[in-house]
NUZADREN-102959 format. One record per residue (C-alpha): residue number from 0; y, z, x negated; residue in three letters. Coordinates in steps of 0.5 Angstrom, whole numbers. Layout:
<recs>
+-----+-------+-------+-------+------+
! pos ! north !    up !  east ! code !
+-----+-------+-------+-------+------+
! NUM !     Y !     Z !     X !  ALA !
...
+-----+-------+-------+-------+------+
</recs>
This chain:
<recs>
+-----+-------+-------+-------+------+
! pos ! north !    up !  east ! code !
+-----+-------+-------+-------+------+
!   0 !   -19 !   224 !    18 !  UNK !
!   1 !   -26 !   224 !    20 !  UNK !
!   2 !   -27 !   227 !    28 !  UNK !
!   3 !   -32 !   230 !    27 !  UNK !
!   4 !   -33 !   237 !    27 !  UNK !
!   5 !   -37 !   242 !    22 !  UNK !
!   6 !   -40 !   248 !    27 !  UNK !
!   7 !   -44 !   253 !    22 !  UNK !
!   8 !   -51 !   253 !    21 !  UNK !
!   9 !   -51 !   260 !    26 !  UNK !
!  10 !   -47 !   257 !    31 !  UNK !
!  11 !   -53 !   250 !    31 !  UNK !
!  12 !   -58 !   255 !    31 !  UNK !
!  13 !   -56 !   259 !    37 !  UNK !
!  14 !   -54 !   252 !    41 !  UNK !
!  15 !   -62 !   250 !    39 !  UNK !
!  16 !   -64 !   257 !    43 !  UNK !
!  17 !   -60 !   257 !    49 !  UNK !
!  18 !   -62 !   250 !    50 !  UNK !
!  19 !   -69 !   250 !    50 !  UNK !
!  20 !   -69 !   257 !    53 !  UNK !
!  21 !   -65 !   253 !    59 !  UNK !
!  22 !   -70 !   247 !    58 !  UNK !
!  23 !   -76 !   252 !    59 !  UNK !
!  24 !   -74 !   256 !    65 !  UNK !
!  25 !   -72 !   249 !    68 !  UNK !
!  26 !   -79 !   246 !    67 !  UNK !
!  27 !   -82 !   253 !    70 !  UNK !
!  28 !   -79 !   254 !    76 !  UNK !
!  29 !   -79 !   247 !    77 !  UNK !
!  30 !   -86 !   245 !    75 !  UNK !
!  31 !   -87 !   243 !    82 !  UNK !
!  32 !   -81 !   237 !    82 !  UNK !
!  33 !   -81 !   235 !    75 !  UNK !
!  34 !   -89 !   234 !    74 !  UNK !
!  35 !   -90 !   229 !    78 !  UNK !
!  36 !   -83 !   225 !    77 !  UNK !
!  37 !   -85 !   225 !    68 !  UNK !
!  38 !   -92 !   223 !    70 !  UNK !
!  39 !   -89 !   217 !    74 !  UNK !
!  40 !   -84 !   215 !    69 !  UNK !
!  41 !   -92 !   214 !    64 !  UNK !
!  42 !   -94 !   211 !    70 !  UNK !
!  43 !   -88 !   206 !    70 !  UNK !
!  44 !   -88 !   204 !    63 !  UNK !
!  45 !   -95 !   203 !    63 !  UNK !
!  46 !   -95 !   199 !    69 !  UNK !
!  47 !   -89 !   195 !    66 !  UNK !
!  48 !   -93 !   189 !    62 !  UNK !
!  49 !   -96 !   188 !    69 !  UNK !
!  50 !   -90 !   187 !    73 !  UNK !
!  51 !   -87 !   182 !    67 !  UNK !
!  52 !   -93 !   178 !    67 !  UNK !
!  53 !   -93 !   177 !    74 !  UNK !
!  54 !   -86 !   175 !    74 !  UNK !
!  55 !   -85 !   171 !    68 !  UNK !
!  56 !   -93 !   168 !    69 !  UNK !
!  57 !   -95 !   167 !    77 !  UNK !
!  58 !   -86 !   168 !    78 !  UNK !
!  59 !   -87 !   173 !    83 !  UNK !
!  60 !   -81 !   177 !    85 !  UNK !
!  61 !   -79 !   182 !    82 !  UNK !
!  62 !   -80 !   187 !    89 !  UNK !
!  63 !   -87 !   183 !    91 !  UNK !
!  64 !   -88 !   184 !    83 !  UNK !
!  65 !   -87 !   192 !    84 !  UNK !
!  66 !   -91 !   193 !    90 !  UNK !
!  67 !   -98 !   188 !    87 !  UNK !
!  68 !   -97 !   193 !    81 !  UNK !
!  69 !   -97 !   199 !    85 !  UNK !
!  70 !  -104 !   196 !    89 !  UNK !
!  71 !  -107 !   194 !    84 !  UNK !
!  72 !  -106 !   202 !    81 !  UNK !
!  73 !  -108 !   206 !    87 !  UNK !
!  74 !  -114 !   201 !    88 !  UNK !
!  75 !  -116 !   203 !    80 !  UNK !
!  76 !  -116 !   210 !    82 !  UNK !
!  77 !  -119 !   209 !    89 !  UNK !
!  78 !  -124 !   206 !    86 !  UNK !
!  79 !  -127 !   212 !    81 !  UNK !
!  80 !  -125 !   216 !    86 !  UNK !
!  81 !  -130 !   213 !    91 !  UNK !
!  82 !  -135 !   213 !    84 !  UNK !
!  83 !  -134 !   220 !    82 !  UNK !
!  84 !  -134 !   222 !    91 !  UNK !
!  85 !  -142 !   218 !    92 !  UNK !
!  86 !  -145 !   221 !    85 !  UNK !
!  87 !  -143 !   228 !    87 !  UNK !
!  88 !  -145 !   227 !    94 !  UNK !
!  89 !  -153 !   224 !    90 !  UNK !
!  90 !  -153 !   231 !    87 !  UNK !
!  91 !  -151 !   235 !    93 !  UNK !
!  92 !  -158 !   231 !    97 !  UNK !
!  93 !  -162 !   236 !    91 !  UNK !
!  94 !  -158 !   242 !    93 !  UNK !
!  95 !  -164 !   246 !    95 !  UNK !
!  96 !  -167 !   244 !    87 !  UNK !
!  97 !  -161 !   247 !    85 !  UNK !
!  98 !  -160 !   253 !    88 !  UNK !
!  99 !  -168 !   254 !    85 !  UNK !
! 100 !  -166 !   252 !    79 !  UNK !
! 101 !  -160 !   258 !    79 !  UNK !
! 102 !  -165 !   262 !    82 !  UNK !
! 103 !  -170 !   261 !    75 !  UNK !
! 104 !  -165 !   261 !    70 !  UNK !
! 105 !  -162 !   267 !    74 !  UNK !
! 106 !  -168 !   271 !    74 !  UNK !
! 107 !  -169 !   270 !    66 !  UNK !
! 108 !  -162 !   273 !    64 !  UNK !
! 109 !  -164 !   278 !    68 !  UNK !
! 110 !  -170 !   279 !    64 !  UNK !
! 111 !  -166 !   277 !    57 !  UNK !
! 112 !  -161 !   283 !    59 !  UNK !
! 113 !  -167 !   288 !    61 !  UNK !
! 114 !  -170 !   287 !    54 !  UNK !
! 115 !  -164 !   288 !    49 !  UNK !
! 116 !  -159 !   293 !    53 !  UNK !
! 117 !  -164 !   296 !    57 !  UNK !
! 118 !  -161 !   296 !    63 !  UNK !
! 119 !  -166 !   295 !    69 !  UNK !
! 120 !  -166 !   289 !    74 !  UNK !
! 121 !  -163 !   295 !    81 !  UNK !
! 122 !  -157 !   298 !    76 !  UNK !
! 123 !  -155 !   290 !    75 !  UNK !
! 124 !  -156 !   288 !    81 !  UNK !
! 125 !  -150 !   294 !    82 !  UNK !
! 126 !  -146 !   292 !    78 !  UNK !
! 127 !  -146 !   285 !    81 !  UNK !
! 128 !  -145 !   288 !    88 !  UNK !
! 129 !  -138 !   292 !    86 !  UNK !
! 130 !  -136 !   286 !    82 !  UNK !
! 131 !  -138 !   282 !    89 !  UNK !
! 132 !  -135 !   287 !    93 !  UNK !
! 133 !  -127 !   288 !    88 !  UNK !
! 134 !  -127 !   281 !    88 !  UNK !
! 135 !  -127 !   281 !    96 !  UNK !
! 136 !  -121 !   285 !    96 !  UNK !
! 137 !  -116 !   279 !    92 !  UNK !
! 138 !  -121 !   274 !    96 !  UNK !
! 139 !  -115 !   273 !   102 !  UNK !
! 140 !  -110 !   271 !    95 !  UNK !
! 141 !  -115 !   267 !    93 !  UNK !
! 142 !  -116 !   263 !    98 !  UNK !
! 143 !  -108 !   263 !    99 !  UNK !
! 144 !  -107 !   260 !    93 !  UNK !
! 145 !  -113 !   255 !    93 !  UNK !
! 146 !  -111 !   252 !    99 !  UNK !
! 147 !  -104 !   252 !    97 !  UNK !
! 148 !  -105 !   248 !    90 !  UNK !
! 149 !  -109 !   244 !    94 !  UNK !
! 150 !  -104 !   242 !    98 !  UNK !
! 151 !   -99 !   241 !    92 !  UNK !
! 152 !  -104 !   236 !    90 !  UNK !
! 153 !  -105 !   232 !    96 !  UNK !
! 154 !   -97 !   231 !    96 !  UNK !
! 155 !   -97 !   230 !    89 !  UNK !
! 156 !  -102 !   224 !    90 !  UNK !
! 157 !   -97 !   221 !    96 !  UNK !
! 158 !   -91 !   222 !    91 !  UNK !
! 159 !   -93 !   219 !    85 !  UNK !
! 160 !   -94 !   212 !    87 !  UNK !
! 161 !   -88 !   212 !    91 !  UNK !
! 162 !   -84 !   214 !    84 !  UNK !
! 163 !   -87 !   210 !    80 !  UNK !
! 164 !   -85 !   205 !    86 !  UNK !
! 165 !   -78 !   207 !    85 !  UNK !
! 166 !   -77 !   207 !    77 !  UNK !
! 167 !   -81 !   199 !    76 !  UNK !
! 168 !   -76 !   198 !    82 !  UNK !
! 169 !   -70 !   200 !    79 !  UNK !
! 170 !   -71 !   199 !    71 !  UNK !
! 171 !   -65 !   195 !    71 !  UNK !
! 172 !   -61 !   201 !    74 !  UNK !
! 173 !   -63 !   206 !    70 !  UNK !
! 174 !   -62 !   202 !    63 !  UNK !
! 175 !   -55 !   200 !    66 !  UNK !
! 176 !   -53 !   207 !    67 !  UNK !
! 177 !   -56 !   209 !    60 !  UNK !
! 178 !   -52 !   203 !    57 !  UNK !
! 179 !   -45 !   207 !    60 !  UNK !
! 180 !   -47 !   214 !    57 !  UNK !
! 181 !   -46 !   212 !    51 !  UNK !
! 182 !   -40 !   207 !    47 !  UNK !
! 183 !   -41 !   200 !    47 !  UNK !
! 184 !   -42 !   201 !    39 !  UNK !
! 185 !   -48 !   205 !    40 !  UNK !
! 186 !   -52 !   199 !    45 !  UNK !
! 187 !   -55 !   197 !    40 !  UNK !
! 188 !   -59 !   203 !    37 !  UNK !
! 189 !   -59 !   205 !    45 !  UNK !
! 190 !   -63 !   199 !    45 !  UNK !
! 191 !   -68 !   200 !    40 !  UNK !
! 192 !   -70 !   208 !    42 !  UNK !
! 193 !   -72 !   205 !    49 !  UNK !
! 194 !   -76 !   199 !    46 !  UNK !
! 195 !   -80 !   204 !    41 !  UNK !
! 196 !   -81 !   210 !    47 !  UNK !
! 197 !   -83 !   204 !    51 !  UNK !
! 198 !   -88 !   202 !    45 !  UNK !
! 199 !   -91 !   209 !    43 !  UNK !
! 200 !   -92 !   211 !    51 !  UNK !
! 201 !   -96 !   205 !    53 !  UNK !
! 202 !  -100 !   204 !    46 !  UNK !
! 203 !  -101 !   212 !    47 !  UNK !
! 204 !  -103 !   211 !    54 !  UNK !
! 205 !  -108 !   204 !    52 !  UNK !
! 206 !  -111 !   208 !    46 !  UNK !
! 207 !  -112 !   214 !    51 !  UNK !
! 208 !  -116 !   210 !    57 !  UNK !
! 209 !  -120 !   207 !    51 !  UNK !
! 210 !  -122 !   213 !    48 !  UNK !
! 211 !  -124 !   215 !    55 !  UNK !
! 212 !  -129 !   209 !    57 !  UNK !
! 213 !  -132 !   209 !    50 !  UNK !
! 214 !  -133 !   217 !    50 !  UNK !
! 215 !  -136 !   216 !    58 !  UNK !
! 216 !  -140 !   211 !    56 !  UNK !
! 217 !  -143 !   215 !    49 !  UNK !
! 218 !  -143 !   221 !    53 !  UNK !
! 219 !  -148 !   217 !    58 !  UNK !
! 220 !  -152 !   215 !    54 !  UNK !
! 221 !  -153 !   221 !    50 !  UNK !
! 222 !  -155 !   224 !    56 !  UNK !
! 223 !  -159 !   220 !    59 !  UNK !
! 224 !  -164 !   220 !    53 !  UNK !
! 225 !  -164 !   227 !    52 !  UNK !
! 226 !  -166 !   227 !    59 !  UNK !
! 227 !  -161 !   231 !    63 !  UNK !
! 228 !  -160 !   228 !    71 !  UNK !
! 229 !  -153 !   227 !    73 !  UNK !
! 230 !  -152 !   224 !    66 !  UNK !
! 231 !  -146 !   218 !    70 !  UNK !
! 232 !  -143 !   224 !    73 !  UNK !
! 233 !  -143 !   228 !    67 !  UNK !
! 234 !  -141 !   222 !    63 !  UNK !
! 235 !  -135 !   220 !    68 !  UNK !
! 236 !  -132 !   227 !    67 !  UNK !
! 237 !  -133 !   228 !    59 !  UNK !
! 238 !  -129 !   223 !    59 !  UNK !
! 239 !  -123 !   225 !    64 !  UNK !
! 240 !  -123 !   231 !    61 !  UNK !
! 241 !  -123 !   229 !    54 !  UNK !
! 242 !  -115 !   226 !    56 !  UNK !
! 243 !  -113 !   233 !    56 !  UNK !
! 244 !  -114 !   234 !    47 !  UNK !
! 245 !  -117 !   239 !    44 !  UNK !
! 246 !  -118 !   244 !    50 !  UNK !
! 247 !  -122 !   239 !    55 !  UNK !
! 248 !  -128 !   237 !    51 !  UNK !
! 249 !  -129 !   245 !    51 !  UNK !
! 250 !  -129 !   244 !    58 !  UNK !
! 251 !  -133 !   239 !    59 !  UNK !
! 252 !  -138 !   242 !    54 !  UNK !
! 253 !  -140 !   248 !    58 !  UNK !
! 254 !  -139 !   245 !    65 !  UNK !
! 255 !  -144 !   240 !    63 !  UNK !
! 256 !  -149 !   246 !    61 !  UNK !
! 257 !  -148 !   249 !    66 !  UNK !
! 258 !  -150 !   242 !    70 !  UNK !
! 259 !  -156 !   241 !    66 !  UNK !
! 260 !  -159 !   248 !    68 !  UNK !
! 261 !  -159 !   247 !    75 !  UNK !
! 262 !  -162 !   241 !    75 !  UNK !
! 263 !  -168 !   243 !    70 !  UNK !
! 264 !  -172 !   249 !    68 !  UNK !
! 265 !  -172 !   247 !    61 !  UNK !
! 266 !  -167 !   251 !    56 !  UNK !
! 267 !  -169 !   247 !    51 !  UNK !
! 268 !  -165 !   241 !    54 !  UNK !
! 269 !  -159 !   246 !    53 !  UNK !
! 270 !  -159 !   244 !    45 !  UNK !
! 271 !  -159 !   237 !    46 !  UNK !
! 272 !  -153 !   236 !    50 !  UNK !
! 273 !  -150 !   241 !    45 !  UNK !
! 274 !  -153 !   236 !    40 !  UNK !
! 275 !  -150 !   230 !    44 !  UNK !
! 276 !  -143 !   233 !    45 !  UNK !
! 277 !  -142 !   235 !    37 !  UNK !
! 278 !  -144 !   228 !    36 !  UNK !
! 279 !  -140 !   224 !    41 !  UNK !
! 280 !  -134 !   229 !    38 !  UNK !
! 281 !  -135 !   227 !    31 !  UNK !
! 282 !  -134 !   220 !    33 !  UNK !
! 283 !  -129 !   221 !    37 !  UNK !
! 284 !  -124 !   225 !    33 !  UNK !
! 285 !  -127 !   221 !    27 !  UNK !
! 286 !  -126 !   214 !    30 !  UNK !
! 287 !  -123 !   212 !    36 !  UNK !
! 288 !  -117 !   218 !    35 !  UNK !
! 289 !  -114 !   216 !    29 !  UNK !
! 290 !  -116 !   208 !    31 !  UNK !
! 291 !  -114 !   208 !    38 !  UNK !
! 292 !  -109 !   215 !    39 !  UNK !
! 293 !  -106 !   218 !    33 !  UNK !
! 294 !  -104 !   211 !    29 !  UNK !
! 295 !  -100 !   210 !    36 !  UNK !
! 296 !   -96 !   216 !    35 !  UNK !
! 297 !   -96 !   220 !    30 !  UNK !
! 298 !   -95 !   227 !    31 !  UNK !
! 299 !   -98 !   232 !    26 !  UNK !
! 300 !  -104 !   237 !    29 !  UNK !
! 301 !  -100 !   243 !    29 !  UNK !
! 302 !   -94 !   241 !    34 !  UNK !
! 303 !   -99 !   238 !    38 !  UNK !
! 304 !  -103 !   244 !    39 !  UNK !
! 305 !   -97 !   248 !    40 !  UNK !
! 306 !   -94 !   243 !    45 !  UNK !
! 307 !  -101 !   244 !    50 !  UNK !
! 308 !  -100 !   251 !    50 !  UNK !
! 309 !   -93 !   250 !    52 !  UNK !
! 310 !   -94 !   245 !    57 !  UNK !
! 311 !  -100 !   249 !    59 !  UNK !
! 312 !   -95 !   256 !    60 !  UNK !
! 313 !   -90 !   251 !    64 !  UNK !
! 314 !   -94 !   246 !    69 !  UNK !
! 315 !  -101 !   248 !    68 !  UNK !
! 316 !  -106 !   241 !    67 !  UNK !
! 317 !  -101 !   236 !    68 !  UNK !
! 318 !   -96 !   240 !    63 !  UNK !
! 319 !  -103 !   239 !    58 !  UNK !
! 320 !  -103 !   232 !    59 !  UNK !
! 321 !   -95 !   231 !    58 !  UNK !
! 322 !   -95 !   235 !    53 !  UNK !
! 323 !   -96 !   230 !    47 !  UNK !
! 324 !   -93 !   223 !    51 !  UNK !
! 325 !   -86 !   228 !    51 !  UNK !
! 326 !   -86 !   230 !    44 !  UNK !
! 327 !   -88 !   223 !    41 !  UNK !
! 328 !   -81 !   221 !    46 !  UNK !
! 329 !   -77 !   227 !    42 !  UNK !
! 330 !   -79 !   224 !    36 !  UNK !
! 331 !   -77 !   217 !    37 !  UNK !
! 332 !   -71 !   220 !    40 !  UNK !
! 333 !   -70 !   224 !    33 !  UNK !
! 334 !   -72 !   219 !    28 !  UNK !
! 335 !   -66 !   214 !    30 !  UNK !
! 336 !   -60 !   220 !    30 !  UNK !
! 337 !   -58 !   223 !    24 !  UNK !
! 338 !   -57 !   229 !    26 !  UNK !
! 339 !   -63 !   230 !    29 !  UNK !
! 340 !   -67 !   226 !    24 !  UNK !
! 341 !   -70 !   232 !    19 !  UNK !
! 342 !   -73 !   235 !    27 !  UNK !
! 343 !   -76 !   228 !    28 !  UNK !
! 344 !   -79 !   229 !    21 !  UNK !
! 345 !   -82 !   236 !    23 !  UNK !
! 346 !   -86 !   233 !    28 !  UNK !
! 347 !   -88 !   227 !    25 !  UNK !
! 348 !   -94 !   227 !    20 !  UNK !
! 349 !   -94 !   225 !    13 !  UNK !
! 350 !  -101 !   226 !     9 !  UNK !
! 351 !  -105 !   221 !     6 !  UNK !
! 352 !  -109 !   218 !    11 !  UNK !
! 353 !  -114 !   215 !     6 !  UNK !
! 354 !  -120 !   219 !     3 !  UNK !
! 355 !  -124 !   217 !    -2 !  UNK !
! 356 !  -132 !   220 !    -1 !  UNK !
! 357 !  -138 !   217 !    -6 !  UNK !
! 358 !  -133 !   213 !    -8 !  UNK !
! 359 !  -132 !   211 !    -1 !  UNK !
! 360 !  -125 !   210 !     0 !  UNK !
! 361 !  -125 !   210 !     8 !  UNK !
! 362 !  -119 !   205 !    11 !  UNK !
! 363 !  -112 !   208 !    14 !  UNK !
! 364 !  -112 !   205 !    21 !  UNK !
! 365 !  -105 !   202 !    20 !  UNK !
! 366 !  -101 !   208 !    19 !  UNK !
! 367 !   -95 !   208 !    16 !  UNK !
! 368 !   -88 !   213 !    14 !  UNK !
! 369 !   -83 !   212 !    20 !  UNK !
! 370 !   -77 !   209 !    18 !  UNK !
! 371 !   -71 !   211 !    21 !  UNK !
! 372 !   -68 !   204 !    20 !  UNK !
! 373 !   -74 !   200 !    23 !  UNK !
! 374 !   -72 !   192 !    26 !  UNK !
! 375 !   -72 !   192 !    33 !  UNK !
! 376 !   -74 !   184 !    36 !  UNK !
! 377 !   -68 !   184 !    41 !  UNK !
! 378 !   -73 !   179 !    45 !  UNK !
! 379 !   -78 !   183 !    47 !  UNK !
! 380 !   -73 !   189 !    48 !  UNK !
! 381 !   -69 !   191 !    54 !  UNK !
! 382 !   -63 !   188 !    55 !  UNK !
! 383 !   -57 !   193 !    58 !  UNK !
! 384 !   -54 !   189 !    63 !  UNK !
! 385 !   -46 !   187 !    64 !  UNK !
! 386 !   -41 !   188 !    70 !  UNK !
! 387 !   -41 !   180 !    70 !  UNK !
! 388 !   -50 !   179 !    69 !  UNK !
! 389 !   -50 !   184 !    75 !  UNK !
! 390 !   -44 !   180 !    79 !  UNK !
! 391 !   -49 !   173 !    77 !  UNK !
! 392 !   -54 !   178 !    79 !  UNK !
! 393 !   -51 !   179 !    86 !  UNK !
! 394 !   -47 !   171 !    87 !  UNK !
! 395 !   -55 !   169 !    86 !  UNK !
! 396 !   -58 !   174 !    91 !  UNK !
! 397 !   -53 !   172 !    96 !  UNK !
! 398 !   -54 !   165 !    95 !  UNK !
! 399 !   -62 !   166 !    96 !  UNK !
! 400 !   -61 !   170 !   103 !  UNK !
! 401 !   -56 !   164 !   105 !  UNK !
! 402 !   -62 !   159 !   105 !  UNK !
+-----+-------+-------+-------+------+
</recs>
């Protein structure tokens, strides 16, 4: 007689909505605590190839291990601060060109708008002044708010090293309390969903810095020959922008015109940086994503629109960058039980990835149908540590502190 027992179909699907009801209000109201702590976890099993190599390689121990890991991060990010921190500060130096540039570009709408809509230069300047003056009102707000997600930011910044710290230290801790969740006949799939998660997060990561440098530097040069000052600046930020999919490059495409105009007089230049961005993207979406990023995690495009808009409603920007690493999660999760199988299929992608133009047929970047049965090298996989490997652990740790 089989223990399993057969809900019906009303009875799963109202099961499905309280929990992502609950799910969502949780990630809401706690955006402020789960955000930083998701985004260490990346972090974590990012940085996880390099405290293994200084442990089996150089045979540092595992605490020193963590910590060189953790520097070597924060130096990393340091440094393009500091980068990013010395370009503004050059831009800054021609603050009085800029503000004559804003003030020429300024005096031409003016112009534009007087022409088409008949309004004169006194009647817009008095619909600025109310705006001005309405947008005083809520100044006070404002101005809480920014100095309050400013603050968010600053301990964000504190606390993500030290959970990343944190989850590379305990790593072991974790997978053994994993291990005990479930029944000692289900160690091995256990094992086998956190190898792939670890695969997918860390192949999706690399292909996402990857495609960073190469759109920062395609964007650099491109701007560069078009002439636009503060071509590095723009560069850098085109291509930090461009983690977020979909909606960043938007974002970096209208702050770099906006940059362009204030360091030139000449409108014509507006066209060339329209001109290098639709270029950028093209080889962006048509080479290095379905290279580097799509044929690591294969999500079809309409779950990861959907998901962005989602993370963006629950944690704002960082929810957007969460977005696609938590769903590529779910699926390996789903592909590998069962019952949830069919929902792993619904967020995976299917289509042909090859095509055929002038008898061209372009190559499929290694994407293949996952299979819900896949092999798993037991070497390179996490092992779920017994009572009697942590009481070796411990007996070894002690004999170390006698010496």
């Amino acid at each position: 007689m089989s223990d399993t027992i057969k809900f019906p179909l009303y009875f799963k699907l109202s099961a499905i909505l309280i929990c992502l009801t609950v799910i969502f209000i949780t990630f809401y109201f706690g955006q402020e605590i789960i955000s930083p702590v998701l985004l260490s976890l990346l972090f974590a099993i990012m940085l996880r190839p390099v405290v293994s190599f200084l442990i089996k390689k150089l045979r540092f121990p595992h605490f020193v291990a963590v910590v060189f890991a953790i520097v070597l991060f924060v130096l990393l990010f340091l440094g393009v601060f500091y980068f990013i921190s010395m370009q503004i500060s050059e831009m800054a130096n021609d603050w009085e060109k800029i503000k004559n540039n804003f003030y020429y570009h300024f005096e031409h709408l003016q112009r534009m708008i007087r022409d088409n809509f008949h309004l004169s230069k006194r009647e817009q300047n008095e619909i600025i002044t109310n705006a001005a003056n309405d947008s005083m009102t809520s100044g006070k707000e404002i101005v809480g708010t920014t100095l309050s997600s400013f603050a968010d930011i600053l301990l964000n910044i504190i606390l993500i090293p030290i959970y990343t710290f944190l989850f590379l230290l305990y790593q072991n801790h974790f997978i053994t309390f994993l291990g005990k969740l479930v029944k000692p006949e289900s160690h091995k799939k256990l094992l086998e969903v956190l190898y792939q998660i670890k695969i997918a997060v860390q192949s999706y990561i690399t292909g996402l810095l990857f495609e960073m440098i190469t759109v920062s530097v395609l964007t650099t040069l491109g701007l560069y020959l078009i002439g636009c000052e503060y071509f590095i600046l723009l560069g850098i930020i085109t291509g930090i922008l461009n983690l977020i999919p979909y909606i960043g490059i938007l974002f970096a495409g209208g702050l770099t015109i906006a940059v362009s105009l204030s360091g030139s007089t000449d409108l014509t230049i507006v066209f060339g940086v329209i001109g290098v961005n639709l270029i950028v993207q093209f080889i962006d979406n048509n080479i290095l994503v379905p290279m580097f990023v799509n044929s690591k995690v294969q999500i079809n495009a309409l779950v990861s629109i959907i998901g962005i808009i989602i993370g963006n409603i629950l944690g704002g920007i960082t929810g957007m960058f969460l977005a696609i690493p938590i769903i590529a999660i779910l699926k390996v999760i789903f592909d590998r039980i069962d019952t949830l199988e069919p929902w792993g299929y619904l967020l995976g992608d299917d289509l042909p990835k090859t095509y055929e133009w002038h008898k061209i047929k372009f190559p499929h970047y290694s994407y293949h149908i996952t299979s819900t049965n896949a092999d798993v090298d037991t070497d390179l996989a996490p092992t779920i540590p017994t009572e009697d490997s942590i009481k070796e652990d411990e007996n070894s740790s002690n004999d170390t502190v006698d010496k």
